[in-house]
MARBA-843881 format. One record per residue (C-alpha): residue number from 1; x, z negated, y negated. Coordinates in Angstrom, 1 decimal, always signed. Layout:
(NUM; (X; Z; Y)) ...
This chain:
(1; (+36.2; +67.5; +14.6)) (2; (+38.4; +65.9; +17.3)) (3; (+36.5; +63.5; +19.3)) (4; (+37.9; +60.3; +21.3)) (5; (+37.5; +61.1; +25.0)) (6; (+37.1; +57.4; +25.8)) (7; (+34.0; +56.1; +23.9)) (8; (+34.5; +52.6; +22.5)) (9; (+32.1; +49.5; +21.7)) (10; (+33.6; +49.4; +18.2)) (11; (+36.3; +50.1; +16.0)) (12; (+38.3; +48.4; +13.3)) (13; (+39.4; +50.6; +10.1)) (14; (+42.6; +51.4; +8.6)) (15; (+42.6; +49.5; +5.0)) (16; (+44.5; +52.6; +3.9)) (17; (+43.2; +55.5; +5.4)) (18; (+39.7; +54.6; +7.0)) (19; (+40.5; +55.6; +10.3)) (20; (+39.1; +54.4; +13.7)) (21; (+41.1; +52.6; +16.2)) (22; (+39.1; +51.4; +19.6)) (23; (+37.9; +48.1; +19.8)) (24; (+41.1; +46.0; +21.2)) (25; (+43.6; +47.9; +19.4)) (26; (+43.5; +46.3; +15.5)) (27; (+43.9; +48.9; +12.9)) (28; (+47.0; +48.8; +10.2)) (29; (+46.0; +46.5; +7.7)) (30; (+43.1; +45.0; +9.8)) (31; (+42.4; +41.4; +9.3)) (32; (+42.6; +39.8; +12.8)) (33; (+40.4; +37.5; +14.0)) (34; (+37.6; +38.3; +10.7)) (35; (+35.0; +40.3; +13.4)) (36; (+33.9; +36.7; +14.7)) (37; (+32.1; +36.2; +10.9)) (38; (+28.9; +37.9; +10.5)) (39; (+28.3; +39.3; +7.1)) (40; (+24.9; +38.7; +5.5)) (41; (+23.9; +42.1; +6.6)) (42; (+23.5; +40.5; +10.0)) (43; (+21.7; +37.3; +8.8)) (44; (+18.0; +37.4; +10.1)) (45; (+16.4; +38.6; +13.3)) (46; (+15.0; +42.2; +14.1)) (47; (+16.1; +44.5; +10.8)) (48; (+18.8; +44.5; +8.7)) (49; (+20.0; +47.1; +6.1)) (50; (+23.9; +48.5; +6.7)) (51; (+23.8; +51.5; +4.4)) (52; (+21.7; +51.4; +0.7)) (53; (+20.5; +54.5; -0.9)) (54; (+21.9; +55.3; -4.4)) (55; (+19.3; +54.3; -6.8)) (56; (+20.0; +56.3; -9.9)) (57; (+18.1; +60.0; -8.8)) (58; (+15.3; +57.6; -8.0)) (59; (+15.2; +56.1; -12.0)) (60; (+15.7; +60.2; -12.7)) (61; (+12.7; +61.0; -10.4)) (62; (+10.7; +57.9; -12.1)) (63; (+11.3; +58.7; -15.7)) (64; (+10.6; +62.8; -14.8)) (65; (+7.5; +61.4; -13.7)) (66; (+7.2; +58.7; -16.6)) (67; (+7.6; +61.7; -19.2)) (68; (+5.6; +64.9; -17.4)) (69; (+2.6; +62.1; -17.3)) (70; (+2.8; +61.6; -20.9)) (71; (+3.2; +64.7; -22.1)) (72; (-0.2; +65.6; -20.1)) (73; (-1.8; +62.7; -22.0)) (74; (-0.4; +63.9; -25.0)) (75; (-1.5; +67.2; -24.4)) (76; (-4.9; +66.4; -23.1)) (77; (-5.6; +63.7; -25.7)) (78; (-8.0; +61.7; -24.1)) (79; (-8.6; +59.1; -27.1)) (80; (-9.8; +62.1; -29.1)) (81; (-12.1; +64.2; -26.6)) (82; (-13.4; +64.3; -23.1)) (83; (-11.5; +65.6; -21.0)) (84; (-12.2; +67.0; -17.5)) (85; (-11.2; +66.1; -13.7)) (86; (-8.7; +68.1; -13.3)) (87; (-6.9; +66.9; -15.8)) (88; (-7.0; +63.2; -14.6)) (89; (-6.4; +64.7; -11.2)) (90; (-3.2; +66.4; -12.3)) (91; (-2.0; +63.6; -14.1)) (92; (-2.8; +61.6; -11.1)) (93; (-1.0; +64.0; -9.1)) (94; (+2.1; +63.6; -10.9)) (95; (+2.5; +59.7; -11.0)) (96; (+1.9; +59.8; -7.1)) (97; (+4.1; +62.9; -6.8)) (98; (+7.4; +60.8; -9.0)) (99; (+6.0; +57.4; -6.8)) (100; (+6.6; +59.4; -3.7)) (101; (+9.6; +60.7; -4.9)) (102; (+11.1; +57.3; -5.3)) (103; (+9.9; +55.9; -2.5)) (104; (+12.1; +58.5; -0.1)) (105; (+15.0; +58.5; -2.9)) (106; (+15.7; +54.5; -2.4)) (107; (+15.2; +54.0; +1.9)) (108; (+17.8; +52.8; +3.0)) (109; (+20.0; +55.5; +4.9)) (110; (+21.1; +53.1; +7.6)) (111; (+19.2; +50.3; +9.1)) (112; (+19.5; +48.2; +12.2)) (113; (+16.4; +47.3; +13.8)) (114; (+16.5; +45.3; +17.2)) (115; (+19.1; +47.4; +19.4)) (116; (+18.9; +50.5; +17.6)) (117; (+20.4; +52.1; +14.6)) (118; (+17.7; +54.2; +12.8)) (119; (+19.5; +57.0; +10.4)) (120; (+17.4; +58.4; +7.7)) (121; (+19.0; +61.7; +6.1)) (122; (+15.5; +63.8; +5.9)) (123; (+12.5; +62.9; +3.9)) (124; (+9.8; +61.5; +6.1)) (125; (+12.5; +61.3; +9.0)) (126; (+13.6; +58.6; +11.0)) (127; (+16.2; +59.1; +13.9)) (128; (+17.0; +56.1; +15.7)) (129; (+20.3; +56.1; +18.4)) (130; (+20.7; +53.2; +21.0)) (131; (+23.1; +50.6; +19.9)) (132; (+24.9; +51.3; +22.9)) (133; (+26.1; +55.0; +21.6)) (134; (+27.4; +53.9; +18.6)) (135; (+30.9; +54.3; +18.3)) (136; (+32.5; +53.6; +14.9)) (137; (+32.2; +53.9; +11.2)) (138; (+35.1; +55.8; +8.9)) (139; (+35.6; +57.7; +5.8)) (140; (+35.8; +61.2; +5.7)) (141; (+35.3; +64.3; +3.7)) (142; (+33.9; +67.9; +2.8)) (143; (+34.6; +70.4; +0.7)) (144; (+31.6; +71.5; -2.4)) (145; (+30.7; +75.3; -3.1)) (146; (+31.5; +75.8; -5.8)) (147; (+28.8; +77.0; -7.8)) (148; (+27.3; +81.0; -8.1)) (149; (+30.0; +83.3; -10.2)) (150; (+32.4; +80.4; -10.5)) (151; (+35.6; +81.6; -9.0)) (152; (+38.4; +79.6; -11.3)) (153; (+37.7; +76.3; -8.9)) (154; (+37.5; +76.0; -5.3)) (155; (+34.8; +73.7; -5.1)) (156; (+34.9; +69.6; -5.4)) (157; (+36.0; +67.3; -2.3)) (158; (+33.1; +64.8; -1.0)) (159; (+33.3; +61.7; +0.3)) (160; (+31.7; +61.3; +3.5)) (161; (+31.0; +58.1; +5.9)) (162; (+31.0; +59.0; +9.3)) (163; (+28.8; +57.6; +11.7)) (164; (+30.8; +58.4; +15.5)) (165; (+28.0; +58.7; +18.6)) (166; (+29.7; +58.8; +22.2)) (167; (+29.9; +62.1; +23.6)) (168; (+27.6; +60.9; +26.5)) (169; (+24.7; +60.6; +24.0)) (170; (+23.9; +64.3; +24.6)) (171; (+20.3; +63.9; +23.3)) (172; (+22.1; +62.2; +20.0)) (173; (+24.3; +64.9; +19.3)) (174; (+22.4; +66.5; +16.4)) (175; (+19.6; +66.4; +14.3)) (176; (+18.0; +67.7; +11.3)) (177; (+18.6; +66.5; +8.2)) (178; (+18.3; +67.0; +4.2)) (179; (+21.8; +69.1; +3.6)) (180; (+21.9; +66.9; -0.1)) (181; (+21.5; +63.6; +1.9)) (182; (+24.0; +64.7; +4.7)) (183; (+24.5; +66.4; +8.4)) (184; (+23.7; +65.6; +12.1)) (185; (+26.1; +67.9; +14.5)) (186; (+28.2; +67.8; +17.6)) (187; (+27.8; +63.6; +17.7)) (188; (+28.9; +62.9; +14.4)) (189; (+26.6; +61.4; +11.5)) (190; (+28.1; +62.6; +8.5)) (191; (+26.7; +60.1; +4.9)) (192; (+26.9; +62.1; +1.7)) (193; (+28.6; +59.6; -0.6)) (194; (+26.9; +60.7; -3.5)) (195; (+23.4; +60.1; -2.1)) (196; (+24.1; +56.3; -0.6)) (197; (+26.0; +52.9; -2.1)) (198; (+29.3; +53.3; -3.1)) (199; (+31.1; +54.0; -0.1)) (200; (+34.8; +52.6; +0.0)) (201; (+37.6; +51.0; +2.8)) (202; (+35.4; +47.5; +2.4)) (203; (+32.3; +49.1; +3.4)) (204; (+33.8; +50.9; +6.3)) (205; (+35.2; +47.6; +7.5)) (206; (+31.9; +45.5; +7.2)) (207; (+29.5; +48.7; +8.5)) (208; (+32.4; +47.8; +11.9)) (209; (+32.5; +44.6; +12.1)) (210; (+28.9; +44.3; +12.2)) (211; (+28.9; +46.6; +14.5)) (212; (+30.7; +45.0; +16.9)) (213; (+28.4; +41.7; +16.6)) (214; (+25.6; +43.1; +17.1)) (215; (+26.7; +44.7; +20.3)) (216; (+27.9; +41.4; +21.1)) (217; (+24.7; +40.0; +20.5)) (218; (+23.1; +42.7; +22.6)) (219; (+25.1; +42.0; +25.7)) (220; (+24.3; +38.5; +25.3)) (221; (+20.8; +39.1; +25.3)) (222; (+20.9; +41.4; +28.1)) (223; (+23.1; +39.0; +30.1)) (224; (+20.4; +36.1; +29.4)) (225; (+17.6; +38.3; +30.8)) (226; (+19.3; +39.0; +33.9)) (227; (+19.7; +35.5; +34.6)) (228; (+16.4; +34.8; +33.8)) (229; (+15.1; +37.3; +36.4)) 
């Protein structure tokens, strides 16, 4: 993937085609003058959400779980008999099993907290990059498998948001990740749209305008420190 050599603080978006331009240079179509306005992602001190998981495979995990715990009951038929420990355990098991399952399904995939951006694309995972290394936000896209023996399609195209980290970020470059939820390679965070919010031009252009307050809001605070001291 080509790479900017000159990292920027931000970057606006093309309304039409969701590229990047460096912060300075407004993008065709940008609205000038707009980046002042927080949005009411940025409302609040400490932690605010940017990027939503999509919420319907955690409704499929829970009602998996709903049904395989019902079945058990109904199987096991505890209103008639007694029934033993491993049953309840199992049953147990499964309602904590679907709980869990939601639980990782609905975290948010992109969250700001203080002057980091912490991704989560792996269960159980947080990666959090500086602020500071956080280039830009813009749409993108990869090409599906197609599935085993199917050879009349080449595979579907996947929308993608991008997450840009400056190339000086070495030890941001890549990370592991869930290959459903998305990848982490050469400095690029790559969102599978089918695993977060509805990702569109609107969302690119909010995820950068927030952006470049909060680095405002950053320098600010850094600015106000040093004079303190």
């Amino acid at each position: 993937m080509h790479r900017d050599p000159s990292p920027a603080d931000s970057c606006q978006t093309d309304s039409a085609t969701g590229a990047c331009a460096p912060a300075g240079q407004p993008a065709h179509g940008a609205v000038v003058g707009s980046t002042d306005a927080p949005s009411p992602a940025l409302v609040g001190v400490g932690r605010s959400v940017w990027l939503r998981a999509n919420g319907r495979p955690g409704v499929v995990i829970a009602s998996l779980a709903v049904a395989m715990g019902l079945a058990l009951l109904l199987l096991a038929r505890p209103w008639s008999r007694p029934v033993g420990v491993v049953t309840w355990l199992g049953g147990a098991g499964v309602l904590v099993a679907g709980a869990g399952g939601v639980m990782l399904t609905l975290r948010p995939r992109l969250v700001l907290e203080k002057e980091s951006v912490r991704v989560h694309l792996a269960p159980g995972r947080i990666d959090p990059v500086p602020l500071e290394f956080v280039e830009c936000f813009f749409l993108g896209s990869r090409l599906e498998p197609p599935p085993p023996g199917d050879d009349s399609t080449g595979g579907a195209r996947v929308r993608t948001l991008v997450m840009r980290i400056a190339e000086r970020a070495v030890d941001h470059a890549a990370r592991p990740t869930l290959p459903l939820w998305g990848a982490w390679s050469e400095g690029s965070v790559n969102f599978d749209g089918r695993w977060c919010e509805p990702l569109s031009v609107d969302l690119v252009r909010r995820l950068n305008r927030d952006l470049a307050t909060a680095k405002r809001a950053a320098r600010a605070r850094n600015e106000a420190r040093g004079e303190a001291t």
